[in-house]
C-alpha positions as CSV (number, residue, x, y, z in Angstrom):
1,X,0.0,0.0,0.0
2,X,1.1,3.7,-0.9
3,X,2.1,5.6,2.2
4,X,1.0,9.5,2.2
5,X,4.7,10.4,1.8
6,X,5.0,8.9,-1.7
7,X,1.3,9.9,-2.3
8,X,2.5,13.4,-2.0
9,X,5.9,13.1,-3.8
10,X,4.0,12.1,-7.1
11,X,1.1,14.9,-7.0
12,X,2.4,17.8,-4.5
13,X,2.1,19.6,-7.9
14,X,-1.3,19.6,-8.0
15,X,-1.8,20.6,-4.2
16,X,0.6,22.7,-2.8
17,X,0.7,25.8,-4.1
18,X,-2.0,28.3,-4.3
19,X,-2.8,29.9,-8.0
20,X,-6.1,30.7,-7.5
21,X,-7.5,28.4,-9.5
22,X,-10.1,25.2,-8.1
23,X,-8.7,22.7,-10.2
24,X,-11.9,19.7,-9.9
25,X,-11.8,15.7,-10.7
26,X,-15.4,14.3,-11.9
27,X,-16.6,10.8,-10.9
28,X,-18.5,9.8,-13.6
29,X,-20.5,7.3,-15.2
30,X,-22.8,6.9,-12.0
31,X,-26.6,5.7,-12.2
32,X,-29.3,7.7,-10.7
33,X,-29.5,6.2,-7.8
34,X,-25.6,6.1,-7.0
35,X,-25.9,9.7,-7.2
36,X,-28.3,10.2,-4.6
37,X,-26.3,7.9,-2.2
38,X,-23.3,9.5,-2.3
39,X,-24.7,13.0,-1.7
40,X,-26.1,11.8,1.1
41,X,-23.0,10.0,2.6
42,X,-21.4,13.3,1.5
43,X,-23.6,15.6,3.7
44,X,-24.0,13.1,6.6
45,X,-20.2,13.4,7.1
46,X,-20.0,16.6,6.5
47,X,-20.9,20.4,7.3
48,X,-22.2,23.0,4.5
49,X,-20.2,26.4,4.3
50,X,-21.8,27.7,1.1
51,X,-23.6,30.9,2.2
52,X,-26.6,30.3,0.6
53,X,-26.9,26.6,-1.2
54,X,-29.9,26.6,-3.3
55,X,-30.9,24.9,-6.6
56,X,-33.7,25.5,-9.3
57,X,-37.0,24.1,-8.8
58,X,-38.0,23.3,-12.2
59,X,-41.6,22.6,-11.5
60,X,-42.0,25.2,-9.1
61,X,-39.5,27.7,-11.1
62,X,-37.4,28.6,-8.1
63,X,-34.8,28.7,-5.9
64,X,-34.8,26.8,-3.2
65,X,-32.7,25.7,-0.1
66,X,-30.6,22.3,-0.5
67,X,-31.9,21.9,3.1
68,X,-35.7,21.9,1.8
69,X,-35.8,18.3,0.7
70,X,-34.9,15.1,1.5
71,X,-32.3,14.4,-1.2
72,X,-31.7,17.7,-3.7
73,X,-29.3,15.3,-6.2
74,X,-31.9,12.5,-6.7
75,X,-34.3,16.2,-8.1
76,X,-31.3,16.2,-10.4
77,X,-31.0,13.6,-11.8
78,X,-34.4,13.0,-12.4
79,X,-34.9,16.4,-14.2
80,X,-36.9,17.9,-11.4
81,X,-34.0,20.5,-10.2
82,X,-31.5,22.2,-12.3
83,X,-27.3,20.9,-11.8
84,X,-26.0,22.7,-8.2
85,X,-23.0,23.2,-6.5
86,X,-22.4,23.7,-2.4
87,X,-18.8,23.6,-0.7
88,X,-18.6,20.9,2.4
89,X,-15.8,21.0,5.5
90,X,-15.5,18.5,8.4
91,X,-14.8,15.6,5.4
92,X,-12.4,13.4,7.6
93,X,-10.4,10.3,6.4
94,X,-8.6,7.9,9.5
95,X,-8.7,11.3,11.7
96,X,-7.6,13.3,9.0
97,X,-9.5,16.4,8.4
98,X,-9.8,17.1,3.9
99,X,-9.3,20.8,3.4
100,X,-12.6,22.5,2.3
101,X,-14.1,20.7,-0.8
102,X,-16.6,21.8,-3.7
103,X,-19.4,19.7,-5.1
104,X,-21.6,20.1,-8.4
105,X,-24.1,17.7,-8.9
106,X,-25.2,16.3,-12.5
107,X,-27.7,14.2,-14.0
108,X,-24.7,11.6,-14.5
109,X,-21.9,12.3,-12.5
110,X,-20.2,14.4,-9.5
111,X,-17.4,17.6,-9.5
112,X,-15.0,18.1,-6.8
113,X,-12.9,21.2,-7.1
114,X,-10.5,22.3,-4.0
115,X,-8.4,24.9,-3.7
116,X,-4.7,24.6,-3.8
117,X,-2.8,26.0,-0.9
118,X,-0.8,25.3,2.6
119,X,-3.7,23.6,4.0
120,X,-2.8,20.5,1.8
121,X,-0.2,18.3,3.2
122,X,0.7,14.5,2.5
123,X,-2.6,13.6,5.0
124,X,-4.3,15.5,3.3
125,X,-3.8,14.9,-0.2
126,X,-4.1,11.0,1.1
127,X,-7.2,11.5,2.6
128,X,-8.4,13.2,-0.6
129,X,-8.0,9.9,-2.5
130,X,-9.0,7.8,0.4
131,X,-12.5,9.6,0.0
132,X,-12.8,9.5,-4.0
133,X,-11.9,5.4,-3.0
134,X,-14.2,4.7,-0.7
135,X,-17.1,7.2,-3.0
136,X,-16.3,5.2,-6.2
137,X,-16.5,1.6,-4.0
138,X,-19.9,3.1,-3.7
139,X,-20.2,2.6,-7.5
140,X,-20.7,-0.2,-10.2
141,X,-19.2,1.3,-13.0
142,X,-17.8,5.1,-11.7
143,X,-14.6,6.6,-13.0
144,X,-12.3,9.4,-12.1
145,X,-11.3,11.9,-14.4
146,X,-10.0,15.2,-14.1
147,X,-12.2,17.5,-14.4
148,X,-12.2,20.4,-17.5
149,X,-10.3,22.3,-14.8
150,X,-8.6,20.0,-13.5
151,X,-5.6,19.8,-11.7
152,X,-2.3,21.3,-12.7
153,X,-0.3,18.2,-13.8
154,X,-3.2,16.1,-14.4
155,X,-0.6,13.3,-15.6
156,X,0.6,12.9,-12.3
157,X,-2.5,13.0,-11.1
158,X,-3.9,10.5,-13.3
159,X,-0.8,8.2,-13.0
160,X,-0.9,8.4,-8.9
161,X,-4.6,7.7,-8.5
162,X,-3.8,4.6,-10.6
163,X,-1.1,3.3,-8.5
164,X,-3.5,4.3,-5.4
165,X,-6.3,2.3,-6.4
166,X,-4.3,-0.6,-7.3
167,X,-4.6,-3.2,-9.7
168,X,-8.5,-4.3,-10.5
169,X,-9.4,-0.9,-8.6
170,X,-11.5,1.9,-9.9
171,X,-8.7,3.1,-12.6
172,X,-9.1,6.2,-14.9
């Protein structure tokens, strides 16, 4: 198994330092129903810090509150609620806190964006791809991909979650 120390030799890069960008990795190919259960796990082990997360009601033509309903992603994905985005803290892997984290929900797959900066660390970066692990175990046929912004040296990126995930896992 990859310790965070090597982890973080191969994609410091995309971590470490701040450009002011959010560079984001997709999980994709997800079912409907797979995207309602991991934006649940999501916000069960997690705290929102958007100021105001809302998405649009298509059938009511509004805004309303994430909080409103039961499950805002399963309104996605079937067609009842516009795509949305909210940014989560408290996401913790073995004790180890994940700096804060972005989500945008889709009719087929999940964003995260994070910001680049001090806050990342070998434990954190491991954590980070602990948690895209254990969300795509969640998964029959999801895949990770970096996003259209994705990180800086999405090579290494690519090449590390590979190695991470290990033979037979959930490869790009």
């Amino acid at each position: 198994m990859m310790t965070p120390e090597e982890l973080w030799s191969g994609v410091e890069s995309n971590f470490s330092q701040d450009d002011g960008s959010l560079p984001c990795v997709d999980i994709q190919n997800l079912t409907t129903t797979e995207i309602g259960e991991i934006y649940l796990l999501i916000r069960g082990h997690s705290r929102v810090v958007s100021v105001d997360p809302c998405f649009w009601d298509i059938r009511s033509s509004s805004d309303r509150h994430i909080d409103e309903v039961s499950n805002a992603a399963s309104l996605v994905t079937s067609q009842r609620a516009e795509p949305f985005y909210f940014a989560v803290e408290g996401v913790s892997f073995e004790n180890v806190e994940i700096p804060c984290i972005g989500i945008q929900v889709f009719q087929d797959s999940l964003t995260f964006d994070y910001k680049m900066g001090s806050e990342w660390g070998p434990k954190q970066a491991f954590a980070f791809f602990s948690f895209l692990k254990a969300l795509l175990s969640q998964t029959q046929h999801g895949t990770l991909v970096p996003g259209a912004d994705g990180p800086p040296n999405p090579q290494s990126f690519v090449q590390l979650w590979n190695q991470f995930v290990g033979v037979g896992g959930q490869q790009v």
